[in-house]
N, C-alpha and C positions, 0 to 999 in steps of 0.2 A: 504494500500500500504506500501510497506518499504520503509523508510527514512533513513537516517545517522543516525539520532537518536536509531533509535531500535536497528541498529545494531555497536553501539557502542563499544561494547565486541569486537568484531572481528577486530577493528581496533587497539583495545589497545590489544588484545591475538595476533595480528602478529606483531607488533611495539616488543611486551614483548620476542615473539621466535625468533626474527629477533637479538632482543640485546643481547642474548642469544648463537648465531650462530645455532640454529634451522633449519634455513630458511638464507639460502648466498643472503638475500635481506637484504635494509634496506627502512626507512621508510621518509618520509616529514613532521616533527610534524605539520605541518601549512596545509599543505594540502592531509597528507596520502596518497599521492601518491609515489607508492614503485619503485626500479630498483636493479638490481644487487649490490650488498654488493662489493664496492671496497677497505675497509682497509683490509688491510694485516693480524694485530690482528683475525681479524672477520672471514675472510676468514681461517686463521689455525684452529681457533678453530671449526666452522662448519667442518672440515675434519676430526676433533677431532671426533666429535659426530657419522661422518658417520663409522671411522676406527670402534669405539666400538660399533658400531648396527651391522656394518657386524659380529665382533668377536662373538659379543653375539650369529647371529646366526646360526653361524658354531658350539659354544658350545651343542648348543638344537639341532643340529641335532646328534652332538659327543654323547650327552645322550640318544635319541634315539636308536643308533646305540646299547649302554650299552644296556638297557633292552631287545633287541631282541638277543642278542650274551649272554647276561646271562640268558635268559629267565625269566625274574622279573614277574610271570604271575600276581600279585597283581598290577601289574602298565596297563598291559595291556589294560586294560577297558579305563583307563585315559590316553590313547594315544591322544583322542582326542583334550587334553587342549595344549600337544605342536605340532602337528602337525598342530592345529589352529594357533598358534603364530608363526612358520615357514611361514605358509601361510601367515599372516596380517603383517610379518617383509618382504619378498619379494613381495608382492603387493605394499607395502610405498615405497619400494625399485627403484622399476620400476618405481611409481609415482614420487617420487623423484628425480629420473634421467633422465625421459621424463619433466617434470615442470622446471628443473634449470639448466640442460644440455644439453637435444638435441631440445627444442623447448622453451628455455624459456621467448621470446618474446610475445609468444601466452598467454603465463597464464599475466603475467606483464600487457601486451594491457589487456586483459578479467578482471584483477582486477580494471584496471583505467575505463572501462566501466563501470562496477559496480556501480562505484562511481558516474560516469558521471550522470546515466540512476537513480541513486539514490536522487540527486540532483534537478533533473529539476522534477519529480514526487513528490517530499518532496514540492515544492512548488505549486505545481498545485492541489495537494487532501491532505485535511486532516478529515482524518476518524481514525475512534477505534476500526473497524473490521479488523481481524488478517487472511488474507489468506494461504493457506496452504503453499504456500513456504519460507513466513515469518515465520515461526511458524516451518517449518522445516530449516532456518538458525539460527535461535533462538537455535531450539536443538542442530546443531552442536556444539553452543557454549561447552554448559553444557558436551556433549559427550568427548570435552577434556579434561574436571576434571576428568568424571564419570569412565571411562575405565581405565585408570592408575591407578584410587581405586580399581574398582572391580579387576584387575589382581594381585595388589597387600596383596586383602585381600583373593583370593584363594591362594597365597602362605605363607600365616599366619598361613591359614587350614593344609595345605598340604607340608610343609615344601622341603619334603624328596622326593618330584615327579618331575617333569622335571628340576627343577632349578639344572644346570650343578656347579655349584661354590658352595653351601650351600650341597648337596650331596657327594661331595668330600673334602668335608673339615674332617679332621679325631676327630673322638668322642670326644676327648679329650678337641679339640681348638670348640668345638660349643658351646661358652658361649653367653649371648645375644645381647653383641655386635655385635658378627659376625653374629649373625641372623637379628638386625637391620639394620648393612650394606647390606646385602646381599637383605631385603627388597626394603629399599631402592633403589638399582640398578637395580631391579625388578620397581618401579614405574619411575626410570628417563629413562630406555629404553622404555616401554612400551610407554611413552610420548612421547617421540621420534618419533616411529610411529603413534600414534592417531594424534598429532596436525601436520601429513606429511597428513596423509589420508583426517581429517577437511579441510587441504586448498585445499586441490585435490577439492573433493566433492562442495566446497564454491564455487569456480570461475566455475568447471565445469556444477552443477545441476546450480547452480543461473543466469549462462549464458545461459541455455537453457530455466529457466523460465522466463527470459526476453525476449528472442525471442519469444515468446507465449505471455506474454503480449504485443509486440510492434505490434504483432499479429492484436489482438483483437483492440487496437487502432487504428490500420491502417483500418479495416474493420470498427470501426463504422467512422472514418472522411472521406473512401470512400463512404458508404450511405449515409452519411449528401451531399456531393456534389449536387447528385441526389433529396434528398428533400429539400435543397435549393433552387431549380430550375434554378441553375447555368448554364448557354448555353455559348456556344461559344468558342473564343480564352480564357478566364480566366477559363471556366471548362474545356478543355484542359490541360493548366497547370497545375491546380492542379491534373487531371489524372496522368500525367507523372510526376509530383513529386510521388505521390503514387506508378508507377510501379518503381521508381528510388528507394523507401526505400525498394518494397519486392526483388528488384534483391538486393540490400544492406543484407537484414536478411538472403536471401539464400546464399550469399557469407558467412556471419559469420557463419551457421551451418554449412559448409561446412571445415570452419577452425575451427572448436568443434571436430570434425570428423577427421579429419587431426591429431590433437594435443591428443584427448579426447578416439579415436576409440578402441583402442587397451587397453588403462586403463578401459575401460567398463566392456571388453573380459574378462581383469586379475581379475575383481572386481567381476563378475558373476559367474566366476569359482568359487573366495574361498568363494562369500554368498551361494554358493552349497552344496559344499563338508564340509563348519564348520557348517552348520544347521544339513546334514547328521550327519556326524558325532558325533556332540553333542549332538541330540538328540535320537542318537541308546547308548550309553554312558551314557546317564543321566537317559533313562529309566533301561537299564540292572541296575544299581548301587546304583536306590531306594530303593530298600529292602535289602539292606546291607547299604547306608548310603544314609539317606534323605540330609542333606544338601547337600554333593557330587552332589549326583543325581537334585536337584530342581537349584545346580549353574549352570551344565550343559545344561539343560533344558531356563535356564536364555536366557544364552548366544544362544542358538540353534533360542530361539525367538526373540532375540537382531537382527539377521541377518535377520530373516525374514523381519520384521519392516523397518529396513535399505534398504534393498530392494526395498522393495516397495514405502516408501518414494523416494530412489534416483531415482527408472527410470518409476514411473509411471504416470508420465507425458508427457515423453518422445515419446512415440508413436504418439500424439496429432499434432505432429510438419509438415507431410506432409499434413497431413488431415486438419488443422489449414492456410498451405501455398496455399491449392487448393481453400478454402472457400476466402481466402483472394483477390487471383488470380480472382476467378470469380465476387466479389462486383466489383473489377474493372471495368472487362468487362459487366454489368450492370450497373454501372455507367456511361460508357463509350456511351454505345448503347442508354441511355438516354438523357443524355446530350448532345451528337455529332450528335443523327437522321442520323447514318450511313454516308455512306462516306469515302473521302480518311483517313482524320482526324479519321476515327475512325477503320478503318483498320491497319493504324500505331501502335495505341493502342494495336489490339488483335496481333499484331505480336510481339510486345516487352514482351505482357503479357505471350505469348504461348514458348518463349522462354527463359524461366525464370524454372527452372527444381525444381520439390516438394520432394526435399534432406531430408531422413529418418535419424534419428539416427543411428550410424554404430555401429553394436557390433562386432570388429575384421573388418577384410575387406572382411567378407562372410557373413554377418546377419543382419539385420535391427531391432531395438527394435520394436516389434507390442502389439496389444490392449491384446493378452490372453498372453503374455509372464507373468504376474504375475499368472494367472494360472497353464501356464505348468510348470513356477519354482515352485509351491506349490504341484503339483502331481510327478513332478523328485522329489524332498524330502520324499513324501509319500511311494512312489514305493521302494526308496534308504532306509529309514529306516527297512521297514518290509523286504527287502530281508536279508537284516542285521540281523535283530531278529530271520529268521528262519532258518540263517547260524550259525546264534551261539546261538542255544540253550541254 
């Protein structure tokens, strides 16, 4: 199970971006518990951070715009690398602005859950098996070092390609100061959006696999009921605390969904279209330059991985609410031996709606969606390959 302990990184990486003006929160050293960033100081300089990620990437689209109006055909191949960082600085973008301006009550309550729901499990199990969504908050950690290296070290390579400021700086003045600075400002943006996207992903994936574990909890202490042999008014109650927590967990997915729906949509879009992309990119570019071609290739399985990690769990959640729904009702029909007492039950249980993950406000995450996104990528690169021979 995760504890505060495991994930102690994350409290000291958002406490460190928070001080930082990162993140217009701040934090409770005593009890990490976050809210809105109210010094003034804090608050300029967070507007600070956001002015220079939008400039930045209006420059990457202004260099864009250079290679297709001069026709740079040597860049073309490696279009992919900034119109991927168009894509992952407008996705943070939207994240960032749905998280700490138009709903950001929802992430703030979802982080103190966390903590809440991390707490009271830290004391009730301790084990040294690592389940998968541990293991996948673990990784986000490392993913905000790992990405602001890896972008920074394909512009060590590649000096002269999309970077808008280090391209237009004139032959003369490119001594290697100006290349360290320009490095540099390549790793504190890129940072900028990876540890926007980590807290996305952190409160949103980690709140969905808590509803999935309170899940499974809730269905095995509605069987125990049952094989307790609990009758009467006390198996009642505790019935109806049961139906009390799954109408509770279908209220929260339902504000995942509210808050979380639409960042899905933007998030599925660019693990599409930067897989496409970098992987019709990395293969064209192997036989003229292997590392070029194998970064590409990197980052093309960088998103798949991502992917799948973040939403394949996510379909389990109606399927997961109907299993739950029914021990009820089994519970219920055993314990009660029918009747009024137990008809009140199936009406509170039948009333309680088995809420899908939303992708946008027209699609539901389901069980082959990691499929058809492996076959959309499939289909999208080879049309690629045999339009540009």
């Amino acid at each position: 199970m995760l504890t505060k302990h495991d994930l102690r990184y994350h409290w000291r990486s958002i406490k460190f971006f928070s001080d930082f003006g990162y993140y217009p929160l701040q934090m409770d050293p005593k009890s990490n518990r976050i809210w809105i960033q109210r010094n003034i100081c804090k608050r300029f300089l967070h507007c600070f951070h956001v002015l220079t990620w939008a400039s930045y990437t209006l420059m990457v689209f202004y260099r864009m715009g250079e290679i297709f109006s001069r026709k740079e055909e040597h860049m073309l191949m490696q279009l992919a690398c900034p119109v991927a960082c168009i894509g992952l600085s407008l996705m943070a973008m939207t994240a960032h602005t749905c998280m700490f301006f138009v709903r950001p009550q929802f992430y703030i309550h979802g982080f103190n859950r966390i903590l809440d729901y991390l707490r009271g499990i830290g004391r009730q199990c301790q084990t040294t098996a690592r389940p998968r969504h541990e293991l996948f908050a673990i990784f986000m950690v490392h993913l905000n070092v790992f990405m602001p290296v890896a972008h920074t070290m394909s512009f060590l390579c590649f000096p002269e390609g999309p970077n808008f400021i280090y391209y237009n700086v004139p032959e003369e003045k490119k001594t290697p100061l100006v290349f360290i600075a320009c490095a540099s400002f390549e790793f504190y943006i890129f940072g900028l959006w990876s540890v926007t996207g980590a807290f996305l992903l952190f409160i949103g994936v980690l709140n969905i696999h808590m509803s999935l574990e309170q899940m499974n909890e809730g269905i095995v202490d509605t069987k125990s009921i049952s094989l307790q042999g609990i009758k009467g008014a006390e198996a009642f109650a505790l019935i109806e605390k049961q139906c009390k927590n799954c109408r509770e967990l279908q209220l929260a997915i339902q504000e995942v969904n509210r808050a979380y729906s639409f960042l899905v949509f933007v998030a599925r879009i660019y693990f599409l279209y930067e897989c496409i992309l970098c992987s019709f990119s990395g293969i064209r570019m192997f036989n003229d330059s292997v590392g070029l071609g194998i970064s590409f290739l990197i980052f093309a399985l960088n998103s798949m991985i991502m992917y799948v990690l973040t939403f394949e769990r996510a379909f389990k959640i109606p399927v997961k609410m109907e299993e739950y729904k029914l021990s009820i009702k089994e519970s219920a029909g055993v314990c009660l031996g029918g009747g009024f007492l137990t008809s009140v039950i199936f009406r509170m249980v039948d009333s309680i709606p088995c809420v899908a993950i939303k992708v946008g406000s027209f699609n539901s995450m389901e069980r082959a969606s990691p499929i058809i996104f492996f076959h959309f990528i499939v289909s999208g690169v080879v049309n690629l390959l045999l339009a540009f021979k």
